[in-house]
C-alpha positions in Angstrom: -21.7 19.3 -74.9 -22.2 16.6 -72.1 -19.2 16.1 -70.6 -18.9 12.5 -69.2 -17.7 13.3 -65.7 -16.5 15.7 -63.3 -15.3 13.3 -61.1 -12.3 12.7 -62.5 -11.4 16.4 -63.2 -12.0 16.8 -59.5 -10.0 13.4 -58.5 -6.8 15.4 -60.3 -7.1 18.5 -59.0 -7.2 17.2 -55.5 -3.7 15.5 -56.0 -2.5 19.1 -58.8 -4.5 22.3 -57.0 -2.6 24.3 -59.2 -5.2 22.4 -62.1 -8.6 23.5 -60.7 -8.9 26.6 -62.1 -7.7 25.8 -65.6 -9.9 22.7 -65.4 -12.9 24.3 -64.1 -12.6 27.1 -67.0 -12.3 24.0 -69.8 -15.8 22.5 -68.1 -17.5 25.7 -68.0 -16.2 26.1 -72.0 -17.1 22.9 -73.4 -20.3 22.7 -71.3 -21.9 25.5 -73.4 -20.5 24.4 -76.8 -22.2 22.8 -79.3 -19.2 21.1 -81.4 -20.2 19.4 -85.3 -16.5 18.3 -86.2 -12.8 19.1 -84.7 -12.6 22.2 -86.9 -15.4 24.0 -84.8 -13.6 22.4 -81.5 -10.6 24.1 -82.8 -12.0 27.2 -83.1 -12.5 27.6 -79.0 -9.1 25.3 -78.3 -6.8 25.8 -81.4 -3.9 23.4 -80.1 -6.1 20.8 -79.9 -4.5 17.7 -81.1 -6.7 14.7 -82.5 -4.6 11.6 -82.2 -6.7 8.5 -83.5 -10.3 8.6 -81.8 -9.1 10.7 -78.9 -8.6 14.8 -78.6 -5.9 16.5 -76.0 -6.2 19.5 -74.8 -3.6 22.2 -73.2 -4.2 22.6 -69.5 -3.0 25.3 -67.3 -0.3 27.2 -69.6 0.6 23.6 -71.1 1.2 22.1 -67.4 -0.9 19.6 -67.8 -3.0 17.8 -70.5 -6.5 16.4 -70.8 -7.6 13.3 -73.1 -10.5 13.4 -73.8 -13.3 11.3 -76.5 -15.6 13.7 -78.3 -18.7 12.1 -80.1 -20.1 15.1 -82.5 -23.3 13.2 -83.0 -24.1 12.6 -79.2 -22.9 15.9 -77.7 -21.2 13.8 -76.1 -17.0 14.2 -74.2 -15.6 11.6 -72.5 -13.0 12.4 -70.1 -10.2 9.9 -70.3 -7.4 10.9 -69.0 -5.9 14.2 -67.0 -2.3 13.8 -67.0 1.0 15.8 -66.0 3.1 16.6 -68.7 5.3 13.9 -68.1 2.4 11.3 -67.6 1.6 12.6 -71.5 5.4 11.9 -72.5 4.9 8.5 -71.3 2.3 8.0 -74.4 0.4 5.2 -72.3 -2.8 6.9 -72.9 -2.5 6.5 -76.4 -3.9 2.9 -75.8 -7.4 3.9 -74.3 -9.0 5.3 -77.5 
């Protein structure tokens, strides 16, 4: 998969450190998948949660979570959003799908 961009992994681990690691580990993941549907994305990240056109993922032991956009047909991720937990409980990234 192309993941559409670092930068903004990197922007949030400068303000989280604690994130880099956890986040570097998803990129390195998802960089060598080649993903046809959410039930072969689940198969690498089982709590994967789909909720309307975008997919969360667990972060760091659940610490933090990362919205992301996958297009199947494209190879294609689209970072959207790496939140805290309590960014996530907010639910304002649910309106940038």
């Amino acid at each position: 998969m192309h993941i559409i961009s670092m930068r903004r992994l990197r922007e949030f681990w400068q303000i989280h450190p604690i994130a880099e690691r956890p986040l570097r580990a998803w990129f390195s993941r998802v960089e060598q998948a080649k993903w046809q549907s959410l039930v072969e994305l689940r198969r690498d990240f089982p709590s994967a949660d789909l909720v309307r056109r975008l997919t969360g993922f667990d972060i760091g032991g659940n610490h933090f979570r990362l919205i992301t956009r996958v297009e199947y047909p494209n190879q294609r991720v689209y970072i959207r959003s790496v939140l805290t937990h309590a960014e996530y409980d907010e639910g304002k990234w649910k309106n940038d799908d």
